[in-house]
N, C-alpha and C positions, 0 to 999 in steps of 0.2 A: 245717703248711700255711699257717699263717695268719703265722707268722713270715715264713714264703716271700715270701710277698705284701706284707709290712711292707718288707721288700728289695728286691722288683722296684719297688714305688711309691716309696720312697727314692733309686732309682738313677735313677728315671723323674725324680726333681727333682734330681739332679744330687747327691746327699748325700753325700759324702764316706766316713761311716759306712757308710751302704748300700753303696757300692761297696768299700770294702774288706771287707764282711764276704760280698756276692756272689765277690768275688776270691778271697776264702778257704778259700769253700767248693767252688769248683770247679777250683783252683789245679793242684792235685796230679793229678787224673784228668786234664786238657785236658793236661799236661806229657807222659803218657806218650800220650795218645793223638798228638799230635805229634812226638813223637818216635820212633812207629813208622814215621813218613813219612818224616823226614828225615836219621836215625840220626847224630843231635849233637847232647848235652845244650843249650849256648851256643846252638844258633841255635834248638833247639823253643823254649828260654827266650821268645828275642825274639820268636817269632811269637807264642807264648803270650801275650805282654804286648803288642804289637800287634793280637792277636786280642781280648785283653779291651777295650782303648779300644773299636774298631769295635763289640762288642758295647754298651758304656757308651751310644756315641752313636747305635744304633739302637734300645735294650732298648723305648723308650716303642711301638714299633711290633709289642713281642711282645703277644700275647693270650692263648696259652693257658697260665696260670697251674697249672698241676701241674707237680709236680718231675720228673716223665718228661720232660715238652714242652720244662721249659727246659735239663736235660739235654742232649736233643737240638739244642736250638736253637745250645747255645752252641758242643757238638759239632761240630755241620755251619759254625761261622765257621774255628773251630780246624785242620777238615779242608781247608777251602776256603783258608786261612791256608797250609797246609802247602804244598800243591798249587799254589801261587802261587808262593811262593820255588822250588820245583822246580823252576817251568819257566820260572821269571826266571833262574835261574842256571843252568840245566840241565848238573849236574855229581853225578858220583854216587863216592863213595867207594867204593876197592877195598877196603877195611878199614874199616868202618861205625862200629866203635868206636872208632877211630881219629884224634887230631885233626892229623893232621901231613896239610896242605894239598897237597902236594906230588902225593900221590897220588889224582889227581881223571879221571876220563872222562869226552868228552860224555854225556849223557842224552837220549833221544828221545821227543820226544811219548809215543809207542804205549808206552813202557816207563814211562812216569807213568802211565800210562792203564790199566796191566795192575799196577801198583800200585794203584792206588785199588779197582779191581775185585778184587782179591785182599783188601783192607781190608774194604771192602763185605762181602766173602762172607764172611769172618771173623768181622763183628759179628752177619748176618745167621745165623751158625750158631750163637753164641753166644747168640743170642737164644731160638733154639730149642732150644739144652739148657738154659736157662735154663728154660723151659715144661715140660723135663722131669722137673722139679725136683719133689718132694712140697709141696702148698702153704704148709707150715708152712717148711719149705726156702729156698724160694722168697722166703716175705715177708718172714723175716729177713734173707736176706742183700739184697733188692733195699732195705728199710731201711737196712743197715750201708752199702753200696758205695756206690749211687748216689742216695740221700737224704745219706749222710753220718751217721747216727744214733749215738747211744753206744748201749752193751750194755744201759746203764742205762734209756733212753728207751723202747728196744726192747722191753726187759722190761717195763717199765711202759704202754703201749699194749697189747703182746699177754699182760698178765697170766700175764708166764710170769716163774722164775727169772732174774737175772743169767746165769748158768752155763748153763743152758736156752739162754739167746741165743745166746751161746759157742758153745756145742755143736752148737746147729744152724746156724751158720755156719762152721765147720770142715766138718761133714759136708755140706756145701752145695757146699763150696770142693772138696773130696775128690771129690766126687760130678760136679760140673760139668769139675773136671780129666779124668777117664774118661772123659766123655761126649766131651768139647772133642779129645780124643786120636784117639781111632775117627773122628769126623766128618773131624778135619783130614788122617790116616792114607789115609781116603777120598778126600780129596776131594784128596789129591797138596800139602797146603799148609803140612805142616812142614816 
């Protein structure tokens, strides 16, 4: 936490360091969440890295310093990021994995809009098998995933084994995949 805070204040002065080690730490996660939107490695890339400037040059105006809030904060640029090239280009791949241009359709407002709410509902289900986690569960993997933590760190905060950490992050992962299955089965979103 208090790392955290050495990094948000560092980026808040423009520190080079700070910003490359904010960059680092939430590189990988903002790539796939971007690229759930706009299903093309190259171009989540570039938002990704357009979304971290906008985030550099607004961060002095974030306040609430836990690793959830900036989590989310930086989330919601990266989403807003996505959703912007969308509907600036509004073209949508018949082949998602696909990089040959050739095969492109318009895209309509309402069909970005039933994307984002499909997104939406996804994180927001997530969230809640997340809650249905065993607390031991729960803290480890919300340490490993979205702090970013080593096994090593993890174990030494919850005074548990190495392999302990491990283990209940697998079974987290196992567990959250089941959960994540029936909701989405449910709710018509696989």
């Amino acid at each position: 936490m208090e790392n955290l805070e050495n990094i948000i204040k560092g980026c808040c002065e423009k520190n080079q360091t700070s910003q490359q080690q904010f960059y680092n730490l939430y590189y990988d996660k903002m790539l796939i969440v971007s690229y759930q939107y706009v299903k093309n490695q190259h171009t989540a890339e570039d938002i990704v890295q357009e979304s971290f400037i906008k985030a550099f040059d607004s961060i002095s105006s974030f306040t609430r310093k836990t690793p959830g809030a900036l989590y989310s904060w930086i989330r919601r640029i990266i989403v807003n990021g996505s959703i912007d090239y969308i509907r600036k280009n509004k073209v949508r791949k018949i082949y998602p994995d696909d990089d040959i241009e050739r095969y492109i359709l318009p895209i309509n407002d309402w069909e970005i809009e039933e994307l984002h709410k499909t997104n939406i509902l996804k994180e927001e289900l997530a969230l809640k098998a997340l809650s249905q986690l065993s607390p031991q569960y729960r803290r480890v993997f919300t340490m490993f995933v979205l702090e970013g933590k080593s096994h090593k760190k993890i174990a030494d905060e919850l005074g548990i084994n190495v392999s302990t950490s491990k283990t209940n992050y697998m079974k987290a992962k196992r567990n959250l995949a089941k959960i994540l299955k029936l909701k989405f089965e449910e709710k018509d979103l696989v």
